[in-house]
N, C-alpha and C positions, 0 to 999 in steps of 0.2 A: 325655290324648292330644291332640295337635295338632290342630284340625282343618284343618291346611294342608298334611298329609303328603300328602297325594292332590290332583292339581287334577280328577280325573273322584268327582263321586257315583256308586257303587253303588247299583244298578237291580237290582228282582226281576226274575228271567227269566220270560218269557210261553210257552205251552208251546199247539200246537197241532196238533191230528189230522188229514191227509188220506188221505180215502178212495179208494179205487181208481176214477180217472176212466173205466176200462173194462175187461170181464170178460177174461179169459185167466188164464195161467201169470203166478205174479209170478218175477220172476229176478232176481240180482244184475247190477249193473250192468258186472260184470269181464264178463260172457257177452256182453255187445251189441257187435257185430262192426264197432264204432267208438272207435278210439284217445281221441277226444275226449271220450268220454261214460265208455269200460270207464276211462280212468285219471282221471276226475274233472275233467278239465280244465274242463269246465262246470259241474257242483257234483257234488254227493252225492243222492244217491234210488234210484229204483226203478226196473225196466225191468218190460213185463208182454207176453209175447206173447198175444195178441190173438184170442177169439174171438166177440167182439163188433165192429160197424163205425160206431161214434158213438161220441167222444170228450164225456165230458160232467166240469162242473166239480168238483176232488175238495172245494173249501173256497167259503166266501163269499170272493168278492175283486172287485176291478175288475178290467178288461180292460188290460194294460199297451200288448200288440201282436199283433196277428196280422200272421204272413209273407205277403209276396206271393203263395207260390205255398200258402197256406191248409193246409201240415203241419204249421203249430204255431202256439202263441199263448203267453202268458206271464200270470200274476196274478199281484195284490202283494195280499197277504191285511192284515187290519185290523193285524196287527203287523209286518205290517213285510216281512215273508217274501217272497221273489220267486218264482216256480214256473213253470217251464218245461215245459211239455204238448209231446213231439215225436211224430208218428205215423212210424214207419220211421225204416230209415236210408238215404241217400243219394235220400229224395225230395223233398227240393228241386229234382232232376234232373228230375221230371215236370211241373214249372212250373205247379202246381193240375190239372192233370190228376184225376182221381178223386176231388177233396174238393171239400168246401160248407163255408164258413165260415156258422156261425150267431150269430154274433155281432161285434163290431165295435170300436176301440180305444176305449177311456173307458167301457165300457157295465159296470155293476155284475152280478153274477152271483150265482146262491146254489148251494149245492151240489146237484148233481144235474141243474142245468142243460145244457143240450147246447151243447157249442162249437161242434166241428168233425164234420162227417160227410162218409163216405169208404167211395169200391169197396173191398172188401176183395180180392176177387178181382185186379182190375186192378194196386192197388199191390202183391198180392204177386206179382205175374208180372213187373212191370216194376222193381220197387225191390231192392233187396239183404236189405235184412230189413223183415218187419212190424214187429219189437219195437218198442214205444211207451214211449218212456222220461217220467218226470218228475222230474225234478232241481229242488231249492233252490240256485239261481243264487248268493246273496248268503251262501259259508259265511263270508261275514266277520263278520258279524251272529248266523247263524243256523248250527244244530248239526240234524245228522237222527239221530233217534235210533226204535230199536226196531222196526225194519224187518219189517216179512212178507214172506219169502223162501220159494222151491221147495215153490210149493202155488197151488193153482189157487181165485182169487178172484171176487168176484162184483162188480157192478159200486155201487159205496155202502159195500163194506165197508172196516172201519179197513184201511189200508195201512202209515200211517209217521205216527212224530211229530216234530215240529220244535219243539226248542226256541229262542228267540231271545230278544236284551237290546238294547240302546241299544248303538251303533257308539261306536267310541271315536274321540273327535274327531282328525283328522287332525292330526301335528305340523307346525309352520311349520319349513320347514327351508332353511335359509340358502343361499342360492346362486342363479343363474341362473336364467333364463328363454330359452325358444327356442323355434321352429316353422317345421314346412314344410309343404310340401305334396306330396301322391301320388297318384297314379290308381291306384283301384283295378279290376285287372285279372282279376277270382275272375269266371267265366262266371254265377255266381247269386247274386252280391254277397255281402253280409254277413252271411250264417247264422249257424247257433248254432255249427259248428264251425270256421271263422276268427274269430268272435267268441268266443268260448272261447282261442282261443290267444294273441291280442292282448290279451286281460284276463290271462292269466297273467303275461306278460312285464312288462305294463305293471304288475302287482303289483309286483314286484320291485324298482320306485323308490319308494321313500319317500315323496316327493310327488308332486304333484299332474298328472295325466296327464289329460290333454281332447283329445276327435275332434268334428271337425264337419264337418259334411255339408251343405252348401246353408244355409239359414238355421238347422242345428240343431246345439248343440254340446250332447253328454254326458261323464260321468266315462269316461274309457278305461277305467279297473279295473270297471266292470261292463256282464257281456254282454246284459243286458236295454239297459241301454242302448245299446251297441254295435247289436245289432240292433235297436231302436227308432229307429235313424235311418234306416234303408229304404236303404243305401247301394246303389247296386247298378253294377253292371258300367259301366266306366267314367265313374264317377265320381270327383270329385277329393275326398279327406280333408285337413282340417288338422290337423296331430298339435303340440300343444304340450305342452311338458312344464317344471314350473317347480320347485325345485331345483336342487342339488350334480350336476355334471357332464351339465347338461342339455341342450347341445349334443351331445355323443357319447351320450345315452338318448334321443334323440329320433332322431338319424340312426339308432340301433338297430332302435328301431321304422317308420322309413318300410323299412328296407334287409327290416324280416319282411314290411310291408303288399306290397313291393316281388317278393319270393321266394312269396309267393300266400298263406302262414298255411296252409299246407299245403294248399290246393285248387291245382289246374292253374289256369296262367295262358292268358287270350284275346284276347292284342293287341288293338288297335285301330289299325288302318292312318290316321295321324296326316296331314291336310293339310299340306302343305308349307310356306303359313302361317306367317311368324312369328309368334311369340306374342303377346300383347299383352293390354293389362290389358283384362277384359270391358267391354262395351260393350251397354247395352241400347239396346230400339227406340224409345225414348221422347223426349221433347224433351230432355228432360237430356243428351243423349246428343249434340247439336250442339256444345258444346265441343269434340269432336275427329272431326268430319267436315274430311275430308280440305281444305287449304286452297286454294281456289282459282283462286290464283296461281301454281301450279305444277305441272304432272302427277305422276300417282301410277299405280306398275303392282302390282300383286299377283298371288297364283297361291291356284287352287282346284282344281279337280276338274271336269273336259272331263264333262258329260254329254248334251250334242246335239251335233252339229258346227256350223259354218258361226262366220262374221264378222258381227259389225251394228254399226251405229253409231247413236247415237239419245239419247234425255234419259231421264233417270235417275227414277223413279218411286218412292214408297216405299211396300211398304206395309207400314201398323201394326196390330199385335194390338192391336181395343180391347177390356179387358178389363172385363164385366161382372157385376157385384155380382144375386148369385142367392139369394134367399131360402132359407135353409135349410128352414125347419121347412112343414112343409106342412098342408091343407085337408082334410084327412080323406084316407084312403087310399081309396076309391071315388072321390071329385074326384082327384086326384091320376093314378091310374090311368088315368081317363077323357080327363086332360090330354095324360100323355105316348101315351097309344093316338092320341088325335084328331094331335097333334104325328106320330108315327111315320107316321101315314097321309099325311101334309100333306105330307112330306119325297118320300116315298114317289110321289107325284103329282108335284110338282117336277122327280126324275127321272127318271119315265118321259116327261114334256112334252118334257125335254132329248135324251135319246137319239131321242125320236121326228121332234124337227125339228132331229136332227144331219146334217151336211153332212160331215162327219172322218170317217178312217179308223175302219176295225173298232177300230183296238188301241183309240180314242177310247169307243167304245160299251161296248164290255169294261169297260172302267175305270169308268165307272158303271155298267154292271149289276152287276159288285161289292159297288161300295155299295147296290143294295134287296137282295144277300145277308145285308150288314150289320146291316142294318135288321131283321132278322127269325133274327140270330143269335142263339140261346139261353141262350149262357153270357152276353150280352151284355146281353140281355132281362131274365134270372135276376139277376143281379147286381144289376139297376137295381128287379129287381120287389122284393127285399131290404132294398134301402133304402129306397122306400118303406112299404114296411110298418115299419120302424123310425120314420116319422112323416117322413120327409124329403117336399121338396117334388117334385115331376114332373122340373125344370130343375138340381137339388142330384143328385137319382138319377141322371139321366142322366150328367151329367159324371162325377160317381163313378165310374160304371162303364165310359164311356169310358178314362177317364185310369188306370184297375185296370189294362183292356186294353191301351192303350200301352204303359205300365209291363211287363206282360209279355212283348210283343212285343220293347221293346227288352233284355230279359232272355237274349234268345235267341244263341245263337251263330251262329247263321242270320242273315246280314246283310241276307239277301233280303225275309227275313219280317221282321225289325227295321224295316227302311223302309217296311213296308205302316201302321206306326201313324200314315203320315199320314195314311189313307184311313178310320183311327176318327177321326180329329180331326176331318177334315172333314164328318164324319156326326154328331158329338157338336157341333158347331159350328153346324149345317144345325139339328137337332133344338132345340136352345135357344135358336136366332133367333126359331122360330115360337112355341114356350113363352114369350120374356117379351117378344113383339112389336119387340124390335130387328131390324134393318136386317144380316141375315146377311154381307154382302158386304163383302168388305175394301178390293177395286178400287176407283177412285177411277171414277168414270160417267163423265167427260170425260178422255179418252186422246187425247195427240197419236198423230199417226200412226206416230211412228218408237217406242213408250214403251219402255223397258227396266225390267221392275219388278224391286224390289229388296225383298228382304224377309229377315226373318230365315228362315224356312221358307215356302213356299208351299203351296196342296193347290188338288189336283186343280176344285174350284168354283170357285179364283181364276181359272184359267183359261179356264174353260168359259161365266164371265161376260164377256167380256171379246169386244168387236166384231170379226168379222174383219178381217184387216187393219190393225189397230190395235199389234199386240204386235212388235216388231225381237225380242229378246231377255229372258233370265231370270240376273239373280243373286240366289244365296243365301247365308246364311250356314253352312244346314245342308243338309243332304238327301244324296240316296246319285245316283250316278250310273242306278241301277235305279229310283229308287222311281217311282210311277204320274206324278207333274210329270215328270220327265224324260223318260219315253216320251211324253209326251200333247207335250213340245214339240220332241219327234224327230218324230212325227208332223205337227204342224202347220210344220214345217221352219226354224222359231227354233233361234239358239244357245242352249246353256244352260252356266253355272258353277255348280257347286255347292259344297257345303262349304266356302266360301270363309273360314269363319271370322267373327272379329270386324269384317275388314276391310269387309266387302259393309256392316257396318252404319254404316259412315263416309260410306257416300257421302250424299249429299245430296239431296234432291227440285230438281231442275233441273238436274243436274251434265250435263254432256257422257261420254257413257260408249262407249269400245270394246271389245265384247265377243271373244273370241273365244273359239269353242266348241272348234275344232280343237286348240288347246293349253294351254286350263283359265285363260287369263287375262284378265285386265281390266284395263283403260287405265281412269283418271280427272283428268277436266280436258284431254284429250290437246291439243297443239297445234294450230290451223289446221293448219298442213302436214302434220300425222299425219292427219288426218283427210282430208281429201281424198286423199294419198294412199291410204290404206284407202278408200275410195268408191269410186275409181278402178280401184283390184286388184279391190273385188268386182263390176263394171260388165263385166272384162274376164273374171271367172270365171263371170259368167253368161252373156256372149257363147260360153264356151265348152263352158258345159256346155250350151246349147242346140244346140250341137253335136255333143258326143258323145250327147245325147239321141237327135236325130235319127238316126243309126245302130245306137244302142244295140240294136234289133230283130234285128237281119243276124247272120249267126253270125261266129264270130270265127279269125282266120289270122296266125300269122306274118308275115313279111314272103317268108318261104320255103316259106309255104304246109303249117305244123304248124296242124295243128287246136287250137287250146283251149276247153273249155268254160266257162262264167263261166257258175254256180250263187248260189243267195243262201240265208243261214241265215238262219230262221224261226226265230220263238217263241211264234206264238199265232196264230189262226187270220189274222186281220184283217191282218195284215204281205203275207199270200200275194200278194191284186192290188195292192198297191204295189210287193211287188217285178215281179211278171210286166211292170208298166208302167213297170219301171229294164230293162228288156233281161234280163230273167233266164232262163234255159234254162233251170231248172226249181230244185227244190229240194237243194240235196245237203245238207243237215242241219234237222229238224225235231226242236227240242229238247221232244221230249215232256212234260217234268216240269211244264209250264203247263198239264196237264191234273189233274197228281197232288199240284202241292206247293198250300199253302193252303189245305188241306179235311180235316176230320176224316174221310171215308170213300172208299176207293176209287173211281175213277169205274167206271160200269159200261161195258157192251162196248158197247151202244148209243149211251150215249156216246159215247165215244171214236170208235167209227165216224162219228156223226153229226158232231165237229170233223173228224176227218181226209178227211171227205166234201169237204166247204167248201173244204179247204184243195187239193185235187187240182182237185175244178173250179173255183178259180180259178186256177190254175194252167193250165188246159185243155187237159191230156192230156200236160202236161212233168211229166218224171219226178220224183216225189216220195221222198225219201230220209229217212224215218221212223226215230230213234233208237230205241232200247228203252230203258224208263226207266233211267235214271243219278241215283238217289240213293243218300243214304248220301254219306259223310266229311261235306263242308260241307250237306248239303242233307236235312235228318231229315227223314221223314213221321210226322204225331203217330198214326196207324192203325196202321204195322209197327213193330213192337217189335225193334228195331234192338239189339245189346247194346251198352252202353257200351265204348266202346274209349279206351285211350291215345292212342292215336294215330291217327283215324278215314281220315284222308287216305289209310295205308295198309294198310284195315281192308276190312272193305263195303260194295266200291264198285259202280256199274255192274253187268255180267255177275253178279258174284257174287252182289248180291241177286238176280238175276233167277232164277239155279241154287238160290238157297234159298228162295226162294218161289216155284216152276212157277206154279203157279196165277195169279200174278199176268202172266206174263208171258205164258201160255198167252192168257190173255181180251186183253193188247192184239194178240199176233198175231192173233185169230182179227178183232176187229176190224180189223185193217188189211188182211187176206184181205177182207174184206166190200166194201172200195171199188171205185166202179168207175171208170175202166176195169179189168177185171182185166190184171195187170201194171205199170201205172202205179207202181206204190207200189214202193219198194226197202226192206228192213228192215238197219239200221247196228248191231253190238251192240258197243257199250262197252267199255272196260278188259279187253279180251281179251288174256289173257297167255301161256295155250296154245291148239294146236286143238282139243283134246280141248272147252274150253269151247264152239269153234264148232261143233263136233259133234254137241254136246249141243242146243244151238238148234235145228242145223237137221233134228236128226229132230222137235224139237215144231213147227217149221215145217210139217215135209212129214207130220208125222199131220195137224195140222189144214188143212190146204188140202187133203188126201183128205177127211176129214168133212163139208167144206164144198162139197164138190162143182166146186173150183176146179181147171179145168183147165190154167191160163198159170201156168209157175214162175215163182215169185217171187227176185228177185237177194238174196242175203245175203251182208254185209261186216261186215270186221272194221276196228275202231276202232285206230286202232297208238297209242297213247298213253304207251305205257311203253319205256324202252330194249330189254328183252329183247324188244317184241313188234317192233320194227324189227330186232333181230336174226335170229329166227325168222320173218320176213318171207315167206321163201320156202316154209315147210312153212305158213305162216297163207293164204299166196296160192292153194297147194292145194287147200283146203277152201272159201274164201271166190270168189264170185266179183267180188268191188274190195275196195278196201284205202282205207280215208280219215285223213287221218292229222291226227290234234288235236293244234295243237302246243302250245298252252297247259299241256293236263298233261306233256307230252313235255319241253316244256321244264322246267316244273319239278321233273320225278323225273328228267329228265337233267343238271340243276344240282345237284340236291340242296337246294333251294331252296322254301322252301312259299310260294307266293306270294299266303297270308292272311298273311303272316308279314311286318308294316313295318321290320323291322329289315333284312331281304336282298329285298324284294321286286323295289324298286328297279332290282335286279344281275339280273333275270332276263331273258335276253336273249334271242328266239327267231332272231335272225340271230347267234348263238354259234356257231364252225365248228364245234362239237359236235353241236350241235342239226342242224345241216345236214348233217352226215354221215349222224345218224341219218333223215337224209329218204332222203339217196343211199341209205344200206342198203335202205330200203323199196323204193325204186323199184327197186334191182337186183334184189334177192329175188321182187320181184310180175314182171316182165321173161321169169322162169326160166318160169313158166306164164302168159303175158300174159293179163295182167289191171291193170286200169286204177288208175293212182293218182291219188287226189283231196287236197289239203289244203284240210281246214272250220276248222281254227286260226287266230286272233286275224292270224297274219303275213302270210295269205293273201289280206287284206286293204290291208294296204301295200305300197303302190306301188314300194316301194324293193326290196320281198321279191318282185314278182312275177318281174323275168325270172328271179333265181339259181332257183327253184322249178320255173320253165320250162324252166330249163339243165340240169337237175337231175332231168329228165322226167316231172313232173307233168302229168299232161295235163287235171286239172279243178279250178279255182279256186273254192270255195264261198267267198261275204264277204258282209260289208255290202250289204243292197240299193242304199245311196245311194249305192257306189263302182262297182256295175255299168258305168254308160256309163263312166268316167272310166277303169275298166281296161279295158274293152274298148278304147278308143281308144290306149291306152297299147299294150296287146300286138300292134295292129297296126302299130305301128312299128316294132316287136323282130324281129330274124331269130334263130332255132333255134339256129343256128350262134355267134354271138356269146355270146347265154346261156348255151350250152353251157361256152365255154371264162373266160367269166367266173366263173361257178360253180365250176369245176375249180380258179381260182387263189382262189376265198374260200374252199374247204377245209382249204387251207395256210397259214391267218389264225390269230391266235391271239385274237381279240377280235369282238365283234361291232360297235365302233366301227370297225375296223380292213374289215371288210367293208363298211361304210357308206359309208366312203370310197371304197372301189374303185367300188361301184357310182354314186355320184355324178359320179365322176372321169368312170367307163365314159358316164354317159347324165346330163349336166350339168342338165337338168331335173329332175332326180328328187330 
């Protein structure tokens, strides 16, 4: 016989036992109430429901990967064998919630070892199933054979054996090569079941299929490696695939990454930005700063208002080299405790000789919450005890927590992981004696700094008076830099992209915060003109300042009120000192979101104390919480929805958990003055729901011994509650009407949504009708109508609103004097009949026009 009839030698197969990594029901893998696991699509094994709550090792193996959020992990046993440990199904969705990873990627294990430990309670209340599957990932290798099924095991006994052999070498197979790239759009990235679906397919070609991920590229056909790349929510993949028809198998597989691998997709609202090749913050990166023979304009993302003009600052991540391995874990400890305290002193010196607004102090009391957060702590206390050093544990566990944060479909909570950076940054200055600070110590007067991301110390260091403006490349319009330089009354651009990182250290830069863009290099003549305009905008707003106290009158002598929306206690006396008659929207959820526990009544009293006396005796108009759709609390266990936007929202949580909403009423009964306060409830669709409120209103102000009613209003947010307006005005006594969601359940339009966000237009004759419906309906029992909506705030929007018979303006506290001065030039009468002819519009540009035409300033 030949020995060249075969090009593979024959290999004895290796045969290998794993025991049941934890006690329960062993069950076939068809029962587990997941497509991806019941049809194999991840491999072949065992499911076991579960009456133990520590998942421990079934074989000797390494560590290949533990998940982000610590439901699973993976071993490659001495032959070869891959083995996927899952707790639940669908808890990826708890984001670590309930589990302790006890171990770590690369760390070798033996059997019986404990990996994972996990609430059994919590994940089976909050997850879809306990059953804890473990599958043979690589059945291209490896065979599971002689399973133990429908019988209750213990935890060490034999479960399943696997036999496996030597892979058969891949054939070279003739033909092309290709690649693209994708964002991946899966809300908890790359799990085991979009990685499972994207290994099937990608079987299916012959050759050779590769994903990478940042600097990491694995085989596409195996989902140990798939999720060993940590892909997560928008992030970009490159998919190359090399063989016969490899342009049409690769657009196959971006067109599956693209349709989500069978998880729901979570847009990412995309700067506007053109594209351009990455650009880091590094010197390498001067080859393509912007050239300075020429101006340059780009667009970001408006997150403070105003204009400035000034010299371009840059600042650089320097990035320092941190010893891994540590000093004994009592040194170690003793290190990052003394560090933690050190950080800890720092910011209480700073809040203590702050001069800035509340929201200023807030944002660092925050951070000492940080500082003494537990999963934060736990994490970092973890790796040290694995031998790391004080300054390696820390970052660790900072960077776990980022990484979680921006996991989240919660964009609000997404941008808080500047506020771990800047804590995990603060903390490892002191640990290896470098120079914490990014700022440059010598700032001209006018400096615009430019960075790729900023946090919150960058700015806190930095001399009054010294800062014009903020570009970045990243950041959210919300996150803590953006209120801290809305607060200190700088422009800010965010998200700007690659572009902010072109510009230069000395560049001439025109910021403008009003419309998200940036001049670079601009002209002499641009620039002094721009000087010019803002010399004459603050001649004028020293004007409307001035007045801004007086109450406010048509030209015909209609009363309008001009209210300011709140978000945290410290906004209150800057707006009272913009002219504000009082509150009409006080977005509670800045007591509730951010916190793993409900705040309590004392609490809650104790903010809404602060925020009436600064206010001083102007009426406060206190929301009921409004979470749910975009806004999850990790405390209430919320069900997953389809579709959350129109799921529980607003009111509805409130109807389903009394209790919660009972303790903030009774808190807001508690303020004094009594009366003062007004209670606003949310997403009110029938009366029957304000009904429902206001008897838990009027039991509790009898228990509390309060004798002055308190006003209760319904939020008109939805077209049906602008319809029923008039039977909602019966029960309610005001009506505030939010035009933000109004507008977009009256487009039809989700406005997380960047593909139509765009198109949502709250000067829509649509959307103004449904104002007119309000106002007519509330007229039938007079009772006052207010708009706290996003439009209520433009100038362009105030008189049709006026015309339209709104009689109370909640906005922006920084637009106070500037409408007031504006609606004293407006007559009743005009707005009226201007309004009447934008209902008959069919565009809201087409309205835009009228009213510009109407009042050439605007």
């Amino acid at each position: 016989m030949s020995s060249l009839s075969s090009p593979v030698e024959t290999q004895a197969l290796s045969s290998l036992k794993l025991v049941a990594p934890i006690a329960g029901w062993a069950t076939p893998l068809e029962e587990v109430p997941d497509p991806a696991f019941a049809q194999r699509m991840v491999g072949d094994g065992i499911a076991v429901d579960p009456t133990s709550s520590e998942l421990r090792a079934p074989c000797e193996g390494v560590v290949v990967s533990v998940h982000a959020s610590r439901h699973a992990c993976t071993l490659r046993t001495g032959t070869g064998a891959e083995v996927l440990l899952h707790i639940g199904i669908d808890t990826v969705n708890l984001r670590g919630e309930g589990f302790i990873a006890h171990v770590q990627e690369g760390q070798r294990v033996q059997v019986g070892e404990p990996l994972i430990g996990f609430d059994m309670d919590l994940v089976a209340r909050k997850a879809r199933s306990l059953l804890t599957v473990m599958v043979v990932v690589n059945g291209d290798t490896h065979t599971v054979k002689q399973k133990v099924e429908d019988r209750a095991v213990a935890v060490g006994e034999p479960l399943l054996e696997v036999e496996g052999g030597t892979a058969q070498p891949v054939a070279e197979v003739a033909g092309d090569s290709s690649a693209r790239r994708v964002r991946l759009l899966i809300p908890h990235g790359l799990h085991a079941r979009p990685a499972a679906v994207f290994s099937r397919h990608a079987t299916m070609h012959p050759g050779v299929v590769r994903v990478a991920c940042g600097e990491r590229t694995v085989n596409g056909k195996s989902v140990v490696g798939l999720m060993s790349l940590g892909a997560r929510h928008g992030d970009t993949l490159t998919i190359s695939v090399e063989g016969a028809q490899a342009e049409q198998r690769v657009q196959a597989l971006v067109d599956l990454v693209t349709s989500g691998l069978g998880d729901t997709l979570q847009p990412i609202a995309e700067s506007s930005a053109p594209v351009e090749a990455p650009v880091t913050a590094s010197a390498s990166a001067a080859a393509s700063f912007f050239p300075s023979d020429r101006p340059a304009l780009f667009q970001g993302t408006s997150a403070a208002p105003g204009v400035a003009v000034g010299i371009a600052i840059r600042v650089l991540e320097d990035q320092v080299e941190l010893n891994q391995r540590g000093r004994g874990l009592a040194e170690e400890q003793r290190r990052l405790s003394d560090a933690l305290a050190g950080v800890r002193h720092e910011i209480e010196l700073m809040i203590e000789r702050s001069t800035a607004d509340g929201a200023h102090t807030e944002i660092f009391r925050a951070h000492l919450e940080l500082l003494d957060d537990p999963e934060l702590n736990d994490a970092a206390g973890r790796s040290l005890s694995a031998g790391h050093s004080a300054e390696w544990a820390w970052r660790s566990a900072t960077e776990l927590h980022v990484g979680m944060l921006q996991e989240l479909e919660n964009e609000l909570l997404a941008e808080r992981g500047g506020d771990l950076r800047d804590i995990g940054r603060r903390v490892i200055a002191l640990l290896t004696g470098k120079n914490g600070s990014r700022v440059p110590t010598e700032l001209p007067s006018n400096a615009i700094l430019v960075a790729d991301e900023l946090l919150p110390s960058d700015l806190a260091e930095v001399p009054a008076g010294r800062l014009a403006a903020l570009c970045t490349a990243k950041g959210g319009p919300t996150s803590h830099v953006a209120i801290l330089a809305a607060g200190l009354g700088i422009p800010a651009v965010v998200a700007a992209g690659d572009a902010a990182l072109r510009i230069p250290t000395g560049a001439t830069l025109i910021v403008n915060g009003d419309r998200g863009e940036v001049q670079v290099h601009p002209s002499a003549a641009q620039q002094e003109a721009t000087l010019r305009a803002l010399a004459e905008r603050a001649t004028r707003r020293e004007a409307y300042l001035a007045q801004a106290h007086e109450g406010c009158h048509t030209l015909d002598g209609a009363r309008i009120e001009v209210f300011a929306n709140l978000g945290r206690p410290g906004d209150a006396a800057a707006a009272a000192g913009q002219g504000a008659e009082g509150c009409g929207l006080l977005r509670s959820e800045f007591l509730f979101l951010e916190r793993t526990t409900a705040p309590s009544e004392a609490e809650q009293t104790a903010q809404y104390q602060t925020i009436a006396t600064a206010l001083a005796g102007r009426p406060l108009v206190i929301r009921t919480l409004d979470v749910g759709g975009d806004k999850p609390l990790a405390y209430l266990p919320l069900p997953r929805e389809e579709n959350p936007v129109l799921g529980l929202r607003g009111v509805r949580v409130s109807l389903r958990y009394p209790e919660l909403l009972r303790t903030q009423l009774r808190a807001i009964l508690r303020v004094k003055p009594e009366g003062v306060c007004r209670v606003l409830v949310p997403m009110v669709t029938s009366a029957h729901e304000l009904r429902a409120v206001r008897a838990m209103l009027e039991d509790e102000r009898r228990a509390l011994g309060v004798s002055t009613p308190v006003q209760l209003g319904a939020m008109i947010e939805v077209p049906v509650a602008a319809v029923l307006s008039e039977r909602l005005a019966a029960e309610a006594d005001f009506l505030s009407i939010g035009t933000n969601d109004l507008t977009q359940y009256g487009l039809a339009m989700d406005r997380g949504n960047p593909h139509v966000a765009a198109q949502l237009d709250g000067l829509h004759p649509g959307v103004l009708r449904l104002v007119a419906q309000t106002v007519e309906g509330a007229r039938k029992h007079s009772r006052p109508v207010a708009v706290c909506g996003g439009i209520a705030s433009d100038a362009r929007a105030a008189p049709l609103l006026i015309g339209l018979g709104v009689t109370e303006l909640s906005v922006a506290p920084s637009v106070i004097p500037s409408h007031k001065a504006l609606i004293r030039t407006l007559s009743l009468s005009a707005c009226a009949e201007v309004a009447r002819k934008a209902l008959e519009l069919e565009s809201g540009d087409e309205v835009r026009a009228l009213v510009t035409n109407t009042w050439p300033g605007l």
